[in-house]
N, C-alpha and C positions, 0 to 999 in steps of 0.2 A: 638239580641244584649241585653247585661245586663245593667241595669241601677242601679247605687247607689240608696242605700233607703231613705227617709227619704227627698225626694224634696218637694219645692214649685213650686206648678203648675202653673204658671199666666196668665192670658190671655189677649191679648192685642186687643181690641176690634176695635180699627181702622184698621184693615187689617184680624180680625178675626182667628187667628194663634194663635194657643197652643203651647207656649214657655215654656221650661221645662227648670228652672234654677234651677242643681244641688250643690244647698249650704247645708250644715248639720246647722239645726234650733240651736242656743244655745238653754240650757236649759228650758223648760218652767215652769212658776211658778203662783196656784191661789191664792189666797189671805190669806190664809192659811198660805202659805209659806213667804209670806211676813210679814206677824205677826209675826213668827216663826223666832229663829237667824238663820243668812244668813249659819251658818257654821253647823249646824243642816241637817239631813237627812232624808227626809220624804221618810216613810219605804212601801207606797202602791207603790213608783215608781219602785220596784224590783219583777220579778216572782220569782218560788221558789228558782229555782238555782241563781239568782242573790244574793234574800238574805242569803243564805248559803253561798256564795263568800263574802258576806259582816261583814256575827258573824263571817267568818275564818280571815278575815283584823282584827278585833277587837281585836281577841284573843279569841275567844269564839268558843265551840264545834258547827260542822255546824247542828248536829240535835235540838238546843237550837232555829234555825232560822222559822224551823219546827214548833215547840212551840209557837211562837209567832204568825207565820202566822195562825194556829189553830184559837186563840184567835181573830185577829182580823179579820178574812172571817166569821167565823163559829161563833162567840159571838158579832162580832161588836162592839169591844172595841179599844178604841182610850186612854187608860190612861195605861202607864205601871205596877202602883200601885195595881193595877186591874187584874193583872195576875197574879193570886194566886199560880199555880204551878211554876212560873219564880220564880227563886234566888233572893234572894233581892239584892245581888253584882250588879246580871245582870240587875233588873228594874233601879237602881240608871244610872248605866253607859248607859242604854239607855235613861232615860229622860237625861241624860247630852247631849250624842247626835246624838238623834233620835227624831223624833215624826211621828204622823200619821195623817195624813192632807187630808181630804175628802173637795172638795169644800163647799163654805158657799152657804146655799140656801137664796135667795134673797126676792123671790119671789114665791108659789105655788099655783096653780088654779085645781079646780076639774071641770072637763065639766058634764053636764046633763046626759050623757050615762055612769059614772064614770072613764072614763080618767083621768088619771093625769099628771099636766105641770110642770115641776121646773125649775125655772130661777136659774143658779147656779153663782155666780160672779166669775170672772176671775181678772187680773189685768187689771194695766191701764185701767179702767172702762169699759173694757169688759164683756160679759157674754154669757152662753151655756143656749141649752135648753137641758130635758131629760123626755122623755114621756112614763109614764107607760098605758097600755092599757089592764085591765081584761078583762076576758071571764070566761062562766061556767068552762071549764076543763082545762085555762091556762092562766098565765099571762106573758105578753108581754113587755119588756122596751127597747126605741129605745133611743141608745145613740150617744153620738155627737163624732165626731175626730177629730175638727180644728175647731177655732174661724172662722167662715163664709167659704166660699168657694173658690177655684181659678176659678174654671171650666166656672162656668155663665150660666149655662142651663137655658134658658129663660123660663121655666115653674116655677121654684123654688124659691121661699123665701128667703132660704140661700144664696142661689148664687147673687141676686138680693139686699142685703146685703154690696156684697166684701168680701175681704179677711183678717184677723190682723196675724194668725200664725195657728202651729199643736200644740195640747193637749200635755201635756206631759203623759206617764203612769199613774200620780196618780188622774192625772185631767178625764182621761179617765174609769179607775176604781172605782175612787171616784163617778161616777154617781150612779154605780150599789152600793155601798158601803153603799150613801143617799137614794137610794128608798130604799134599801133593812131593813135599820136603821127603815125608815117611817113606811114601811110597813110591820116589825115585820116576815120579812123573817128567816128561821131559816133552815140551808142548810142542807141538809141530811132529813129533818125531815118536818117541816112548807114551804113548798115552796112556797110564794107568788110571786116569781119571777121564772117561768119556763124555760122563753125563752127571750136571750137578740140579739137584730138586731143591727147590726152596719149599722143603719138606717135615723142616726139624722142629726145636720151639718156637712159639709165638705164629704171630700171626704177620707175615711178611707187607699186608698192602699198608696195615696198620703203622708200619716204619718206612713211608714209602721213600724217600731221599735217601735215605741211607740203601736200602734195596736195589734201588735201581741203578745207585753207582756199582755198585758190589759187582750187579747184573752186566752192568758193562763191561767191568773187566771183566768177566770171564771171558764175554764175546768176542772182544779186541784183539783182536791180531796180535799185538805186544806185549795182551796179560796172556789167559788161557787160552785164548782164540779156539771157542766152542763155538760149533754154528746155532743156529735160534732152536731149532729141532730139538736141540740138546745142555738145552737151560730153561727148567720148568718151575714157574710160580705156582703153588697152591696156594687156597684162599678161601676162607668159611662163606665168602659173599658178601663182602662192600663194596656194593652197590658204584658209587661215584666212582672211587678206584680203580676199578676194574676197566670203565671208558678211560681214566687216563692212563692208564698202565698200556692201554693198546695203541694210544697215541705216541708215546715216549719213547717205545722200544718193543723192537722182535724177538720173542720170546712165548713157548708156550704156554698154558694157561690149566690148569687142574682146580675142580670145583670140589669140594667138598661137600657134597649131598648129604648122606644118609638119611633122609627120609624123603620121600614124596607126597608129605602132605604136611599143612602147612604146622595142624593141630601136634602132631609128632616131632617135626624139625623144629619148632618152639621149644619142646621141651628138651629136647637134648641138645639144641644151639639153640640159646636163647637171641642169639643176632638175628635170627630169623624171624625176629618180631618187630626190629626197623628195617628188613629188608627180606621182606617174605617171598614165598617161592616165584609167583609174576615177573616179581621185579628182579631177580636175580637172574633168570630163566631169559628177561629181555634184555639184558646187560649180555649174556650169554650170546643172542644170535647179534647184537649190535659187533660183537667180538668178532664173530663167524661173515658177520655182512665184510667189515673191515680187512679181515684177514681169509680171502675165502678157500686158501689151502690147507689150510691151520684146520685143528682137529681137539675140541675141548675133551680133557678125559674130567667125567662125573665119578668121582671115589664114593665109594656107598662101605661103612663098614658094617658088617652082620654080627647082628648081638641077638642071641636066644630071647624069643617068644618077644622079642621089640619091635624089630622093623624087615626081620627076615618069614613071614607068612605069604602065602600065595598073591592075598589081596595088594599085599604092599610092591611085589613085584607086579599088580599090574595097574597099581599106580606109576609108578618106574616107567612103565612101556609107555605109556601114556602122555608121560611129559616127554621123553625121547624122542618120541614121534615129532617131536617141535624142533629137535634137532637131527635131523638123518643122520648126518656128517659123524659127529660127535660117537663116544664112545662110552664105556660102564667099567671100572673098574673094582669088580669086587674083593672088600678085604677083611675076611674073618679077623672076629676081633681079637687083640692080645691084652689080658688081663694085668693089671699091677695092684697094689694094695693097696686094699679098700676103697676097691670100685665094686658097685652094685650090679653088673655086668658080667654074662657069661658068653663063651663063644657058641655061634652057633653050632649043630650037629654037622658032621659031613654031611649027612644026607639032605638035611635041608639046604644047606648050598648047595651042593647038585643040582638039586629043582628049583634051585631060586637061579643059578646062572642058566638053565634047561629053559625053563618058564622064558628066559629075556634072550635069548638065542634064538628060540622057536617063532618068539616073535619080528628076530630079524635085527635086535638090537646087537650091535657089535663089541661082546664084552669079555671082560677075563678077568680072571681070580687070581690074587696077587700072591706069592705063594711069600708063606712066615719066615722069614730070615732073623736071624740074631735073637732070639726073642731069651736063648739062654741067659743073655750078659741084659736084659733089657733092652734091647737094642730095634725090637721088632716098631713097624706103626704102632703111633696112640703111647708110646711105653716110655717115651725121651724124658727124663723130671730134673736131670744136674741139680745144681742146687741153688733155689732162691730166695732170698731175703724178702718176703711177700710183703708187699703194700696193701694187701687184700687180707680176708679173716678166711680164705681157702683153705690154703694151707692147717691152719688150726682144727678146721671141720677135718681134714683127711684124716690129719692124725686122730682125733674122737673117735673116728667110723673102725680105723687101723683098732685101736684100744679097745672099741665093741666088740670086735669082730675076735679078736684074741679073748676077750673075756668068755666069749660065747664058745670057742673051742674049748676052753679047760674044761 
């Protein structure tokens, strides 16, 4: 069964069922756009062929759209005055009405291992996070898709959170747009930003229109020009999305497991109850049949005396075995307040990645970055104006929980 794009996921926590109410989001707009006149067209929300559709609406030759995209992926410029080889006809009529509107950063924190956090503000006193994470031979930036999340995966920050809406494209691109500004990224050439995870808040397939432009430009020669290798979707498991996400576009694919059974990933993803482990698991090799050099990485986070004992690693081995190819990445969990959730011991990780080695499975343990500034997996929360009654429960649990240290 096909499902329209572009849902709001919600869940209703008294009876614990994933309701999937397909409405198409209006427009979304960060702060940016709000400064910006309402009849004004901020020019990151289009991939290339959009804005080629958009200089031919103008009047304008569609390789002129080309031009400009050049300018602002590959220069990071947001002033049309500024684009030297553009006609002056043409910078005039685009600041009349155009602009280019990267969210405002709010707030940025550098963690001790040099991570980096940026609070980016949304409207309605919302806000995303967007987290860069170096390494010697590559740099990492996990971006967000939706003000908080629908899903509620009881490990998760975001979730824990609520819901307010989906990114629009330019809110989504605009992350890579700010770090990339920051961090003197320079595409083709300076690459400070190697690899971008659609890793952050929300749940990416659930915003799929907006996602998959985002995902374009990064790939395009024009905007970031990443290869597919190096633009990764995560995804709790919808089902439908997942076949058209593999249709649409090259791009890799990361599953969020954490459990391997169905009774357990119920209870901490309750999405797992319209799209239990079978049918995820077969969307999984459909992915692998389509793309057979591609390589799904399964994320499993270990949370004390939950899901990391002997038996549940050979549950793990078990569904693996259905995918040879595919790989495990394990990621001890990072605690935030008033979660019921503890990390597991080192030494049970040990034997839980020992246990899935031995067995041949090919896995790795993600090692905790940023977790100082909150910055680590599971830990991203910005600030959201919930549509849900989550939010409200965290804060109760936070208040229990301080009641109970005095």
């Amino acid at each position: 069964m096909w499902f329209r794009v572009n849902f709001v996921f919600i869940l209703e926590r008294e009876d614990q069922t994933a309701a999937i109410r397909g409405r198409t989001l209006h427009k979304s707009h960060s702060l940016n756009s709000v400064v910006a006149s309402s009849n004004k067209v901020n020019l990151l929300d289009f991939d290339r062929q959009g804005l080629r559709d958009f200089f031919t609406q103008i009047g304008e030759k569609p390789y002129r759209a080309e031009q400009v995209m050049k300018w602002i992926y590959h220069d990071l410029e947001d002033n049309f005055e500024n684009m030297t080889d553009v006609g002056k006809a043409l910078r005039a009529k685009l600041t009349e009405a155009c602009y280019i509107g990267a969210p405002k950063t709010l707030l940025d924190k550098v963690a001790t291992d040099g991570t980096h956090k940026w609070l980016l503000g949304m409207d309605s006193g919302n806000a995303i996070e967007t987290v860069y994470i170096p390494e010697p031979t590559r740099g990492t930036l996990c971006v967000s898709s939706q003000i908080g999340c629908a899903l509620n995966c009881q490990f998760c920050s975001t979730g824990a959170q609520g819901f307010n809406r989906n990114l629009s494209t330019a809110e989504i691109i605009g992350q890579v747009w700010v770090a990339a500004k920051y961090l003197g990224n320079v595409t083709h050439q300076n690459r400070r930003i190697t690899n971008v995870v659609m890793m952050g808040m929300g749940e990416p397939l659930a915003n799929f229109d907006n996602v998959l432009k985002a995902m374009k430009l990064m790939r395009d020669d024009l905007g970031f020009g990443l290869a597919s290798k190096r633009v990764t979707l995560s995804t709790a498991g919808l089902v439908p999305l997942i076949d058209q996400l593999s249709d649409a576009i090259d791009v890799s694919l990361a599953v969020s497991l954490h459990a391997a059974n169905d009774e357990l990933r119920t209870e901490l993803m309750p999405i797992n109850k319209r799209y239990p482990i079978a049918e995820l698991l077969a969307a999984c090799q459909r992915w692998v049949a389509r793309k057979p050099r591609t390589s799904i990485t399964f994320e499993y986070t270990l949370m004390k005396g939950v899901n990391d004992q002997p038996e549940h690693a050979r549950q793990l081995i078990k569904l693996m075995r259905k995918l040879p190819t595919c790989k495990v990445n394990l990621i001890p969990f990072n605690p935030f307040p008033g979660t019921q959730f503890a990390r597991s011991d080192a030494a049970a990780i040990h034997d839980f990645q020992s246990q899935l080695l031995n067995a041949g499975v090919l896995t790795m343990l993600r090692r905790t970055r940023g977790d100082d500034i909150d910055a680590a997996c599971g830990q991203l929360a910005g600030q959201v104006a919930d549509r849900t009654r989550r939010s409200a429960e965290l804060r109760k649990r936070q208040n229990q929980g301080a009641l109970h240290a005095l």
